[in-house]
N, C-alpha and C positions, 0 to 999 in steps of 0.2 A: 424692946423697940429701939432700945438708944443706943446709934451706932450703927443701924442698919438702913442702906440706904437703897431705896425703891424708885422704880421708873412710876413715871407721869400715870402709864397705862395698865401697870399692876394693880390689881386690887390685892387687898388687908387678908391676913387670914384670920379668921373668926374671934381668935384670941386677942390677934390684934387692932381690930374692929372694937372689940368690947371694952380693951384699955382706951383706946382714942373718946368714944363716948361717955365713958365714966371720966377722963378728964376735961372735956369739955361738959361736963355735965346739963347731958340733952335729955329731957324728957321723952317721954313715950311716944308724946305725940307727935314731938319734932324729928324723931328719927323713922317713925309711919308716913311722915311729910319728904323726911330726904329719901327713903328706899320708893316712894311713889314716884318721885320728879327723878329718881333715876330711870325706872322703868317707861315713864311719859315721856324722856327724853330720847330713851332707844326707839322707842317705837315715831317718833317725830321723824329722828334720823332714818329710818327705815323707808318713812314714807318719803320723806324728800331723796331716798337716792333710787327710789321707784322709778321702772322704767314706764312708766303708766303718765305720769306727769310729760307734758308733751308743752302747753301752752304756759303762757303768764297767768293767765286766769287760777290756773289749777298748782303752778305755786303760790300766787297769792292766798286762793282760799285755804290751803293749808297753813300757813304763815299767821292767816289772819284771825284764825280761830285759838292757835296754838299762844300760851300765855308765854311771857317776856323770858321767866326764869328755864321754860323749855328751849325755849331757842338759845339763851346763855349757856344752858348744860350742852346743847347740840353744838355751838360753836366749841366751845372748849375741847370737849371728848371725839373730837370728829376729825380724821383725818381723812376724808373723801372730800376729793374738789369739788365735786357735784355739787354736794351738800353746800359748803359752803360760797360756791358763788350764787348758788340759789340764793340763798340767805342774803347776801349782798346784792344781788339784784331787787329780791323786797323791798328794800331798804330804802335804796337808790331810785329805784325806778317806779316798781309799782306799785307803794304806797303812796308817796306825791301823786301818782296818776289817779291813782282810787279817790285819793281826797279833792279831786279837780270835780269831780261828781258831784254836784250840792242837792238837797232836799229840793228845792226849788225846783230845777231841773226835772225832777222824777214825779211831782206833783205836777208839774206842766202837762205830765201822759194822761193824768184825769186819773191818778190813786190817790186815795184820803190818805194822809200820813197820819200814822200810829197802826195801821194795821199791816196784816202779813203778807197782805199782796205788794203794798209798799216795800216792803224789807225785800220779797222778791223781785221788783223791778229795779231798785235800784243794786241787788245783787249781779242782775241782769245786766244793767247799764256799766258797771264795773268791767263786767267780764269782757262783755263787747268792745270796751274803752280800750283795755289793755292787749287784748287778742288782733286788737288791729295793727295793720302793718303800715310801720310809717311811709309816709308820700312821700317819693323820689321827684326832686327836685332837678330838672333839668338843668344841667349849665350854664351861666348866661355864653352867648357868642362872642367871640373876640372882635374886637372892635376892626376895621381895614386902615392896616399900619399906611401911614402917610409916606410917598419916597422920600429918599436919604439927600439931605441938600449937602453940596460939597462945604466947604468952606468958604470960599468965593463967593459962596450968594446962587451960585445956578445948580439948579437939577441935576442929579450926576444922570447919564445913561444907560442903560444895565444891558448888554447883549445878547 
């Protein structure tokens, strides 16, 4: 291994997989945990550069189900823009938005909170929040410019 040098994107071969683990001396478990969050992180990336994903809602619920080190592996290994502007949009946008949704709010529709129907309304409420399309703010009008006074003091005349 010493001496040889590899792109970002290469993976180890077998032998060299099994040096790198016995010097970092990983347990069983710990290396059934990294070949897992590899596999959960291709399959994350797969699903975010789906052409099935259309709205904010449906990257959020992706985003929002998927744990922090999936989305770490998915930025890191991920050279699709899709991918990660999605990911920077979550982040940016429709998390802040999701969290603008309070308990309160969802309890006000008449569901008891702690049960399932609660978890689906306010699932609901997110989705609606984010799927919506922001209101276009009309212009204001410009105001009716005053005529040009000369210097002298009088009105010039315009012909």
């Amino acid at each position: 291994m010493a001496g040889v040098r590899r792109r970002a994107d290469e993976k180890l071969a077998a032998r060299e997989k099994a040096a790198v683990l016995k010097a970092l001396d990983m347990s069983a478990e710990e290396v059934a945990g990294l070949n897992r969050l590899a596999a959960e992180a291709k399959k994350l990336e797969s699903t975010l550069r789906s052409a099935r994903i259309h709205r904010p809602s449906d990257v959020w619920q992706t985003l929002h189900e998927a744990s922090t080190d999936d989305v770490l592996m998915v930025l890191y290994g991920s050279a699709a823009r899709v991918v990660q502007d999605r990911i920077r949009a979550f982040y940016e946008k429709y998390l802040p938005q999701s969290r603008e949704i309070t308990e309160e709010q969802v309890a006000a529709t008449g569901v008891k909170p702690g049960t399932a129907r609660f978890r689906k309304a306010h699932l609901a409420m997110i989705a609606t929040r984010l799927n919506a399309r922001p209101r276009k703010v009309p212009p204001p009008e410009p105001e009716a410019m005053p005529e040009p006074v000369a210097a002298n003091g009088n009105r010039s005349k315009q012909a």
